[in-house]
C-alpha positions in Angstrom: 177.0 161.0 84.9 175.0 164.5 85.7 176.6 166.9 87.6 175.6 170.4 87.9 177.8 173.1 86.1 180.1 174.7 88.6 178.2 177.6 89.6 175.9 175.7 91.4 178.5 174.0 92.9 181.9 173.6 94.3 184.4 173.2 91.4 186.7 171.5 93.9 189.8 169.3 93.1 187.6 165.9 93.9 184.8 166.8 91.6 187.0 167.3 89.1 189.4 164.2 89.3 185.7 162.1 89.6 184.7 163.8 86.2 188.0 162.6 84.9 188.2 159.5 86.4 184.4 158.3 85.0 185.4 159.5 81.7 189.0 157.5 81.4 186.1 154.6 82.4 183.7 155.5 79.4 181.1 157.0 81.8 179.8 160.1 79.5 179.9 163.0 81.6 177.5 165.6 81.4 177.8 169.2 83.1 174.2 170.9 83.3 171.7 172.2 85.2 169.6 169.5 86.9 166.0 169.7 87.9 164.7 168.4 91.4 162.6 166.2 90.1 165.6 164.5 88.2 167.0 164.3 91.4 164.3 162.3 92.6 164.2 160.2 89.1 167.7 159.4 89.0 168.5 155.6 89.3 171.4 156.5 91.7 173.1 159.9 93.0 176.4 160.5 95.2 177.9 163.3 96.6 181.9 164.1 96.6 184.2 166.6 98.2 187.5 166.6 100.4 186.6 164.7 103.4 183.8 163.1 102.2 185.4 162.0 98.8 182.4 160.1 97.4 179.6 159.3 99.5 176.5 157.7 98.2 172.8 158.9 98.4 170.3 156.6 99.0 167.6 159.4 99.7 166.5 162.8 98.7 163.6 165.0 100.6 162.4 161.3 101.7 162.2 160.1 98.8 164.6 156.9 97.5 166.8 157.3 95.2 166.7 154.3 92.5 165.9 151.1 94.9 167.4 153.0 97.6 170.9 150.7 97.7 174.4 152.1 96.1 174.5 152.1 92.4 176.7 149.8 90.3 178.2 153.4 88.8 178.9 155.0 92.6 180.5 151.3 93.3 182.9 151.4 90.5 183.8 155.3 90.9 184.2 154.3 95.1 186.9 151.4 94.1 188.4 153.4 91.5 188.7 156.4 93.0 189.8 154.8 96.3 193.1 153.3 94.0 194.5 156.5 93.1 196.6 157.3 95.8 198.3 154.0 95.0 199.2 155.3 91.2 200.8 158.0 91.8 
């Protein structure tokens, strides 16, 4: 999992709990800067923030992203993520 270091983005509470979260799952997180054209590489890409907690992408500038469908790594952060209200 790429995300970009935290001055090029929000370094909100949900970014940070999704970092956690796909680590306690053994997703390697990475914090970097990332280049357009990995954008439009990248097999799958999501975005995440308060109201929008994680929402896929499915395009960028046009472009698909992967096969253009939700990743199997946004599914599993989605159902995981939507379960922690429920822990606490």
């Amino acid at each position: 999992l790429l995300t970009p270091h935290a001055d090029h983005c929000l370094p909100g509470i949900t970014r940070e709990t999704l970092m956690k979260l796909a680590a306690s799952l053994g997703i390697t997180v990475v914090e970097r800067r990332i280049s357009l054209a990995e954008f439009h590489a990248a097999d799958e890409a999501f975005t995440c923030g308060t109201m929008g907690e994680l929402t896929p992408v499915v395009r960028i500038d046009g472009r698909l992203v992967g096969d253009g469908r939700v990743g199997p790594v946004t599914r599993r952060l989605q159902g995981e993520y939507a379960k922690l209200p429920d822990q606490e």
